[in-house]
Wavefront OBJ file of the C-alpha trace (Angstrom):
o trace
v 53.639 187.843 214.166
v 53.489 189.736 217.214
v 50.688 192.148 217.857
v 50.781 195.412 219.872
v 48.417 198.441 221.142
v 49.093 201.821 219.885
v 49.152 204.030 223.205
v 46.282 204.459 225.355
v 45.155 204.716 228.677
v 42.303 202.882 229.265
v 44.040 199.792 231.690
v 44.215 202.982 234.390
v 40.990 204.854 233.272
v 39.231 201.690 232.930
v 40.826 198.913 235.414
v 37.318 196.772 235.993
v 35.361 197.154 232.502
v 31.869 195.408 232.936
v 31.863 195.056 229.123
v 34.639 194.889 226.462
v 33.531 196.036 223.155
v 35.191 194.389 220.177
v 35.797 195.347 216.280
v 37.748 193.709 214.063
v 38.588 195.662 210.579
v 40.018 195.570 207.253
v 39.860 197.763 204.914
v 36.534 199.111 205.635
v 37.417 202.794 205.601
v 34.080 203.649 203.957
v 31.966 202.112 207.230
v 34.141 202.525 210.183
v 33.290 205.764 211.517
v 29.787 204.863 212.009
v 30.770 201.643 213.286
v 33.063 203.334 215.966
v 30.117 206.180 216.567
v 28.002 203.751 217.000
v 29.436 202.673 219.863
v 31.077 205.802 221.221
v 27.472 206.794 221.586
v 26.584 203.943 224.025
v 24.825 205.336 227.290
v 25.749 203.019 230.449
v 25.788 203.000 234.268
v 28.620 200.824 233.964
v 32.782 200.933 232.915
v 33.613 199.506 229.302
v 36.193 199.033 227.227
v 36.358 199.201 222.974
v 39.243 197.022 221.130
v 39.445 197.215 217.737
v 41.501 195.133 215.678
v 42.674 196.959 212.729
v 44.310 194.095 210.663
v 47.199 196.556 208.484
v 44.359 197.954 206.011
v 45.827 199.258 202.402
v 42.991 202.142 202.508
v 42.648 204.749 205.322
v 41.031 202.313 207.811
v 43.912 202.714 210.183
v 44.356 206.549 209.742
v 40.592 206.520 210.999
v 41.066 204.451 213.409
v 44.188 206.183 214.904
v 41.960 209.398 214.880
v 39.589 208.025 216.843
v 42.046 206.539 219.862
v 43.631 209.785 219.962
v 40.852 211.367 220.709
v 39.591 208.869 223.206
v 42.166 207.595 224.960
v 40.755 206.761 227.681
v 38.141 204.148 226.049
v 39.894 202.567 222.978
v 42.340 200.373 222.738
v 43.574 199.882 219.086
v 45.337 195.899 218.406
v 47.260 196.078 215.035
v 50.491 194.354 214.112
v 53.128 195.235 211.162
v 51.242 192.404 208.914
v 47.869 191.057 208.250
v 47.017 187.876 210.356
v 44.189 187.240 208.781
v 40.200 187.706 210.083
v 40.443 184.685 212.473
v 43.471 185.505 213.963
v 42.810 188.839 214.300
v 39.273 188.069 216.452
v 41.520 185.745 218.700
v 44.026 188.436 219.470
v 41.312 190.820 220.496
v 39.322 188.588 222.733
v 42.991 187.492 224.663
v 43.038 191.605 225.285
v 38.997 191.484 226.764
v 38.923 192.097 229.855
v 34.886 192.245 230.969
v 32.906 189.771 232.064
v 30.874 190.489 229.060
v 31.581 190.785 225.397
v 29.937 192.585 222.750
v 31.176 192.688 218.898
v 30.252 194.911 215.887
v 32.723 194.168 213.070
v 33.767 196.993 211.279
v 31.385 197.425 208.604
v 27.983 196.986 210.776
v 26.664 199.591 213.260
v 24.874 200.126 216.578
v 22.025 202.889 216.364
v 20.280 201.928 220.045
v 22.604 204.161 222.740
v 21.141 201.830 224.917
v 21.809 198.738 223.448
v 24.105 197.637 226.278
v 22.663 198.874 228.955
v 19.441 196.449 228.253
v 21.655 193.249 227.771
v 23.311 193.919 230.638
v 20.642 194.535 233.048
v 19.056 191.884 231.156
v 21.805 189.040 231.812
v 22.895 190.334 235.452
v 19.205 189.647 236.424
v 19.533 186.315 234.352
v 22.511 184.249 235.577
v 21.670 180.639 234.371
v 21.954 182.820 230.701
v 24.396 183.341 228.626
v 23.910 185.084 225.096
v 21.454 188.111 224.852
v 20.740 189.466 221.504
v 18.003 191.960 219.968
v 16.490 192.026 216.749
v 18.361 194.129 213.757
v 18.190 196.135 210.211
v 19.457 195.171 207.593
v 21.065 198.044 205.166
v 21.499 197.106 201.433
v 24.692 198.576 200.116
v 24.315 198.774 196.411
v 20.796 199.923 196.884
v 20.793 201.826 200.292
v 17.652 200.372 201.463
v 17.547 199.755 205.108
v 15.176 196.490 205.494
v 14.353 195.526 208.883
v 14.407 191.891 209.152
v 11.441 190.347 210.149
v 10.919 189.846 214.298
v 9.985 186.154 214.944
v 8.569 187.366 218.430
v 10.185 184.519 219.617
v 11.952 185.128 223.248
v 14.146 182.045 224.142
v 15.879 180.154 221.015
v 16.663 176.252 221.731
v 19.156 174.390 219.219
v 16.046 173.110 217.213
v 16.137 176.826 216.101
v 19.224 177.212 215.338
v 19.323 173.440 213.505
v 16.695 175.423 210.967
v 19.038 178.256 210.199
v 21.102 181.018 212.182
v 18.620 183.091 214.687
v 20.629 185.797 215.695
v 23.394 187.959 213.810
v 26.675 188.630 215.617
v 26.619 192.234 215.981
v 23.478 191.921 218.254
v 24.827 189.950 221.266
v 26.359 190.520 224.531
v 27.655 186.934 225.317
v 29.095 186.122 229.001
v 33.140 186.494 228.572
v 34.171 183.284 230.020
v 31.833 181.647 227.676
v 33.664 182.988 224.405
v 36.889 181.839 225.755
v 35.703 178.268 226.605
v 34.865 178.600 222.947
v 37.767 180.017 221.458
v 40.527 178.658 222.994
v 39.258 175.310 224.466
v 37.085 173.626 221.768
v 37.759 175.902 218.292
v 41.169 174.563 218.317
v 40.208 171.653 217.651
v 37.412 172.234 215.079
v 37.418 171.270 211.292
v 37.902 174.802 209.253
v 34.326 176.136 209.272
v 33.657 179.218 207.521
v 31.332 180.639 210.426
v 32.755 181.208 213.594
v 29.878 182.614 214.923
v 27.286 179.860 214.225
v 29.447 176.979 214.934
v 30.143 178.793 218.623
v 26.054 179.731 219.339
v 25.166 175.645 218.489
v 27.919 175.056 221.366
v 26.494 177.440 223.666
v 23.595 176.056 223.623
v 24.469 173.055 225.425
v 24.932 175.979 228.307
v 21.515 177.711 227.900
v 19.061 178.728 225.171
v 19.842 182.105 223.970
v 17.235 185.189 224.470
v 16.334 187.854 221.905
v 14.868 191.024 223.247
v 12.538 191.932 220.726
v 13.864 195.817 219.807
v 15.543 196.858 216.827
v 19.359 197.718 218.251
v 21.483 197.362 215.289
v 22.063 197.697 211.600
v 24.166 194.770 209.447
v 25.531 196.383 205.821
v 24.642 193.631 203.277
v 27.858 194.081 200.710
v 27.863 192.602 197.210
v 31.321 190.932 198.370
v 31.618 190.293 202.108
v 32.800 186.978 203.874
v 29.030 185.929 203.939
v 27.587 187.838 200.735
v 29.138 186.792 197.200
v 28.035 188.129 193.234
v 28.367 184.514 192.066
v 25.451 182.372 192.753
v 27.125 179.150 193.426
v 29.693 180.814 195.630
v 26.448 181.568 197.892
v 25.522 178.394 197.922
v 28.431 177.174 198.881
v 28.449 179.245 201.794
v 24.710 177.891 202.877
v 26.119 174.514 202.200
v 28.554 175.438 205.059
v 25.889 176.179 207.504
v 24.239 172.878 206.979
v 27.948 171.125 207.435
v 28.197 172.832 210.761
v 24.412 171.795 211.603
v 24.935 168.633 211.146
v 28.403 168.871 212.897
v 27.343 170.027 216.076
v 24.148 167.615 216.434
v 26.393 164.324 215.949
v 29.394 166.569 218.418
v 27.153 167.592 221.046
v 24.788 164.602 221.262
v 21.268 167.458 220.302
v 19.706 164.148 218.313
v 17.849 166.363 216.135
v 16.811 164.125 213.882
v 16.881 164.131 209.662
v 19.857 166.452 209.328
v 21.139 164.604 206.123
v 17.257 164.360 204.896
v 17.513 168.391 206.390
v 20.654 169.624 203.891
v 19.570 167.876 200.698
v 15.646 169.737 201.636
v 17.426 173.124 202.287
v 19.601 173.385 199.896
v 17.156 172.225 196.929
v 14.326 175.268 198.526
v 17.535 177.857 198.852
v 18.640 177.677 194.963
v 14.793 177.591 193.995
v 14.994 180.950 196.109
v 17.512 182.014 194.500
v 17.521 185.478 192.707
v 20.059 184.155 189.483
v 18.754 184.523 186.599
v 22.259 183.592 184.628
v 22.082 179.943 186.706
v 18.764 177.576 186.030
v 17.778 175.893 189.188
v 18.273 172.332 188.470
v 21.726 173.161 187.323
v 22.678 174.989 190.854
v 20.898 172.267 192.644
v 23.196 169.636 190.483
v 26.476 171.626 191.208
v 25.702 171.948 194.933
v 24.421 168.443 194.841
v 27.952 167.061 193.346
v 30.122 169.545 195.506
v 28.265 167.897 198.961
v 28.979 164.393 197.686
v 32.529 165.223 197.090
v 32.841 167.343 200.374
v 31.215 165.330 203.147
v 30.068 166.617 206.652
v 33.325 166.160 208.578
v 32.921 163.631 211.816
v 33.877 165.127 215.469
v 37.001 163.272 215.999
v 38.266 161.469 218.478
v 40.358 164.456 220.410
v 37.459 166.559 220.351
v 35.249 164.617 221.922
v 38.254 163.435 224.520
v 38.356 166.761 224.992
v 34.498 167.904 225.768
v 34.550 164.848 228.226
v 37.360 166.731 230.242
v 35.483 169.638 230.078
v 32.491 168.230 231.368
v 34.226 166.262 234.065
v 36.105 169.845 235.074
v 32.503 171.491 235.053
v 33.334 174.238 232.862
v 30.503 172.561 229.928
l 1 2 3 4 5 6 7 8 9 10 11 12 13 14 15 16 17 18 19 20 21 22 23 24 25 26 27 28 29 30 31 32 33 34 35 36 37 38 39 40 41 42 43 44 45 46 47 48 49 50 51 52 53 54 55 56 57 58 59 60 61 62 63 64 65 66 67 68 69 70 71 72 73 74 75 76 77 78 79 80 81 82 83 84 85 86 87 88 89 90 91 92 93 94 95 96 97 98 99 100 101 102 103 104 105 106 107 108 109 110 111 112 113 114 115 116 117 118 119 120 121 122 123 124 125 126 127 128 129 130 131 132 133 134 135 136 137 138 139 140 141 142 143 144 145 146 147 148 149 150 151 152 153 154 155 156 157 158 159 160 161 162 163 164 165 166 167 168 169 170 171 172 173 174 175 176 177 178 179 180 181 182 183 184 185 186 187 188 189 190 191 192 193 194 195 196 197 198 199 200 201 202 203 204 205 206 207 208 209 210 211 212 213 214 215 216 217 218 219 220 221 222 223 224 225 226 227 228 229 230 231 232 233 234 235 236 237 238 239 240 241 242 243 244 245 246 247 248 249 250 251 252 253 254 255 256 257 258 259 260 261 262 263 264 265 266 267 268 269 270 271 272 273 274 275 276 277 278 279 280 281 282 283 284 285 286 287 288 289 290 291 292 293 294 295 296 297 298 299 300 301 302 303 304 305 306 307 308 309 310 311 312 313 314 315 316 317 318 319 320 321 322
């Protein structure tokens, strides 16, 4: 399916963008103007571009949207196509459109609420070369409650892949990431991935063979926690399911990119046993998770790097580009 920009002009108002902004959407019609305001709002000293991938929504996302480009035409660029392609396929087709040396993404049901978010990562990574991923601490906003929760600052500064063998440290609408660095990512080594369910983790454990990641320590951001979402899910074992994913890529990525972190197995079976005694079910006993989860990871082992994938991080490495 091809995909195509609805008009604009920001190739001539914006030839050399220091940072392209990037949204991908779906049906979030009740979020997406604070999304977009969010980063309309954005105070710099510097050119950037937005993209937002609006992936043929069957509620007014797009009629938002469109309001939005006509009105700044000279800023966003809208990517859409005459049928879904799906949430991975629409990120890809958005990041071939990027054009600055930086990227920045806030999906379309998350928000920015710093106007200087940008501006700080920036300044913070063009005085940083040897760095590549700057993020910043973030809210959290509750949906079916509206609470807004801040989550807890670690006061941590630099984040090695020990970190991020524990858990995820940073969320995704938070960083500024060098450009060049997302499409090593994306079109040199995803390819060739097993079908993980998080993008976004499995590409910050590959990063960090590059460089540890830095997290300013100021609240930037908010991330909507939804009842249904592509991480959040009603049913109990359905979370689970998606934690168990996490540990799959943990373990992945330490055998893949040679980390040696040691007791990942030991690690899983640990994690997942202390996340269903955590969890807030009160329909599910915890043994009885733990035993589902427990015979779902025995008939769904970690998947091995294979043999192309490593063939293909060796070229990489021997081209100096990892």
């Amino acid at each position: 399916m091809k995909s195509y920009e609805l008009p604009n002009n920001v190739l001539t108002s914006v030839p050399e963008p220091l940072v392209s902004v990037r949204t991908s959407t779906y049906n979030h019609g009740k979020y997406i103007r604070q999304c977009i305001e969010g980063v309309l709002m954005q105070k710099t000293d510097f050119p950037f571009e937005y993209i937002i991938g609006e992936d043929c929504s069957t509620d007014d996302t797009m009629d938002i949207v469109k309001e939005y480009a006509e009105k700044y035409p000279d800023l966003i660029r809208v990517v859409t196509a005459d049928r879904n392609v799906g949430m991975k396929g629409n990120g890809v087709r958005c990041i071939e459109r990027c054009r600055g040396k930086y990227i920045a993404i806030c999906e379309g049901d998350d928000y920015w609420t710093d106007p200087f978010k940008l501006q700080k990562q920036v300044d913070f990574l063009e005085s940083h070369p040897q760095m590549g991923v700057c993020a910043t601490e973030c809210n959290w906003y509750v949906q079916k409650t509206g609470q807004l929760e801040p989550v807890p600052s670690t006061r941590k500064y630099l984040y090695g892949v020990e970190d991020f063998m524990e858990n995820n440290q940073v969320y995704t609408l938070t960083t500024l990431v060098r450009a060049d660095w997302v499409r090593e990512y994306q079109f040199d080594v995803a390819p060739l991935l097993p079908s993980f369910r998080m993008g976004d983790y499995s590409m910050w454990l590959y990063l960090l063979s590059k460089s540890p990641i830095v997290k300013l320590n100021e609240y930037t951001c908010v991330y909507r926690v939804l009842e249904n979402s592509a991480s959040h899910f009603k049913s109990a074992f359905q979370q689970m399911k998606f934690a168990m994913a996490s540990f799959d890529i943990r373990c992945y990525f330490n055998e893949l990119m040679g980390y040696h972190v040691p007791r990942m197995k030991y690690r899983k079976w640990r994690d997942t046993y202390r996340i269903c005694r955590n969890m807030k079910s009160k329909k599910i006993h915890v043994l009885y998770l733990f035993f589902r989860c427990a015979v779902w990871m025995m008939l769904h082992p970690v998947p091995r790097p294979s043999r192309a994938i490593r063939k293909h991080l060796v070229a990489l490495q021997s081209a100096g580009i990892c």
